[in-house]
C-alpha positions in Angstrom: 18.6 30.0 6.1 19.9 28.9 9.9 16.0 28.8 10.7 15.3 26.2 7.6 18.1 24.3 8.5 17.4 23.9 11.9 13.7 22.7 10.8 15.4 20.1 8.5 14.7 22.0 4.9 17.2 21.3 1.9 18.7 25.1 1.5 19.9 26.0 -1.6 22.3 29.0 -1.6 23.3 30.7 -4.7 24.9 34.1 -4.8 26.6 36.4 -7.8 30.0 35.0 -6.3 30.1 31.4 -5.6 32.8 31.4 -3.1 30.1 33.8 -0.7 27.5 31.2 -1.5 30.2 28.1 -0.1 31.5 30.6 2.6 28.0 31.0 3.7 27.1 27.1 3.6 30.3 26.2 5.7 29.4 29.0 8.0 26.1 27.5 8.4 27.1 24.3 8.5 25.2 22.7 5.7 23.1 23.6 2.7 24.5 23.7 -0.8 25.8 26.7 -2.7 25.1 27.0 -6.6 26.5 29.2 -9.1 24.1 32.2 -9.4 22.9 31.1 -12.9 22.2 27.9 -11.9 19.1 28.8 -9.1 16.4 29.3 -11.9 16.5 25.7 -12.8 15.9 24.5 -9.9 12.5 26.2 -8.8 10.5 23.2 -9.7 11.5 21.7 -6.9 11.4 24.3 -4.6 8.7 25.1 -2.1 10.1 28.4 -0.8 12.0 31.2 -3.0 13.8 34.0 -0.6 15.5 36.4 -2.4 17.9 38.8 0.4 19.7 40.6 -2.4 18.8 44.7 -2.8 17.7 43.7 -6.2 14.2 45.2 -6.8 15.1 47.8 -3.7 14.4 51.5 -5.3 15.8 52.2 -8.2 18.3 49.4 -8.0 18.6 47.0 -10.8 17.7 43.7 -11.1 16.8 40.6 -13.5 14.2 39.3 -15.7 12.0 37.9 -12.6 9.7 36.6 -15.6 12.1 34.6 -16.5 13.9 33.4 -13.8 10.4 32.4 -12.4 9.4 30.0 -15.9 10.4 27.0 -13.8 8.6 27.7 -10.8 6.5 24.8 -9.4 3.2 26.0 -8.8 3.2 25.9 -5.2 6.1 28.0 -4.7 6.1 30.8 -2.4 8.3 33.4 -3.5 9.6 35.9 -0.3 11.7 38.9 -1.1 13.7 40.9 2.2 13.0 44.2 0.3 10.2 46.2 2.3 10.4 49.4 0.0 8.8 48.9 -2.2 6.6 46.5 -0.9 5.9 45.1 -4.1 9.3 44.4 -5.8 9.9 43.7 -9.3 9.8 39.9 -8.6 7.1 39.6 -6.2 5.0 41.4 -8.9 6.4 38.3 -11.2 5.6 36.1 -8.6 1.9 37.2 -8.2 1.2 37.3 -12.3 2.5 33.6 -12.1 -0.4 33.0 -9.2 2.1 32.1 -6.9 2.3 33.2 -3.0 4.3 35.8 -2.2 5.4 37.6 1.1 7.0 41.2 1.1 9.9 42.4 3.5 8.0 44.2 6.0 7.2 41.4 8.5 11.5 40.7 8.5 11.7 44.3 9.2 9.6 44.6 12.3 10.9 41.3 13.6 14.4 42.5 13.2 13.0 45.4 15.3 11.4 43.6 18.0 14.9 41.3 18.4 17.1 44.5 18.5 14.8 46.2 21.0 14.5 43.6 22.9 18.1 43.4 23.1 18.5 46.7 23.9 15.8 47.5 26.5 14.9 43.6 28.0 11.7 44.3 26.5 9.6 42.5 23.9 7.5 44.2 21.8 4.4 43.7 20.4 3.8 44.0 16.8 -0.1 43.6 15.6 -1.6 44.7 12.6 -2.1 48.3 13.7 1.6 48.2 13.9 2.2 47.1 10.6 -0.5 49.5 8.9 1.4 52.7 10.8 4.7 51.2 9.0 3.1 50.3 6.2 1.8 54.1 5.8 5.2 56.0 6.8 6.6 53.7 4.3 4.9 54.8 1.5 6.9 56.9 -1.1 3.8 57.8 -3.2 2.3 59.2 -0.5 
């Protein structure tokens, strides 16, 4: 959300407890927070959908993604943090609606090069081999 912000995006916030989603929006120092219920109707004006909640993460519940996706504008790319599965319950949404969609593993091994880099004074590379290897070990059908 800092990143969009800092690149001049509106940001929409909306989280299960309003009061995060304006803690979060004065912490950031702009955006606007919504009531959780309230996000759906506003995806057809939205050009990005980023969902960082667990929902969809193993096992864990989540929503009606078919649903909550009815508004969508067509060009909406829909992003979920989740990296196990890589296909979540709403990026599987996402992609019978034809829209874009991006899975969690690119956060994941950008959070990792940040952290090592941090850590050692070393910036790692990460090409596609790299993601195939993490790809692979994450696999839980495997």
């Amino acid at each position: 959300a800092a990143a969009l912000l800092d690149r001049g995006c509106e940001v929409v916030i909306a989280n299960r407890t309003l009061e995060r989603a304006e803690a979060l929006v004065e912490a950031l120092g702009g955006g606007e927070a919504v009531a959780w219920y309230e996000w759906p109707s506003l995806l057809s004006g939205c050009s990005l959908l980023v969902n960082a909640t667990s929902m969809g993460m193993g096992g864990k519940p989540g929503l009606d993604w078919d649903a909550a996706l009815r508004e969508a504008a067509p060009g909406l790319c829909v992003t979920d943090i989740v990296y196990t599965p890589r296909e979540t319950p709403l990026l599987l949404a996402a992609q019978a609606r034809g829209l874009r969609t991006v899975d969690g593993l690119g956060m994941l091994v950008h959070q990792a090069r940040a952290g090592f880099r941090a850590w050692f004074g070393v910036d790692p590379q990460a090409d596609r081999t790299t993601f195939d290897l993490l790809a692979a070990s994450l696999r839980t059908d495997a």
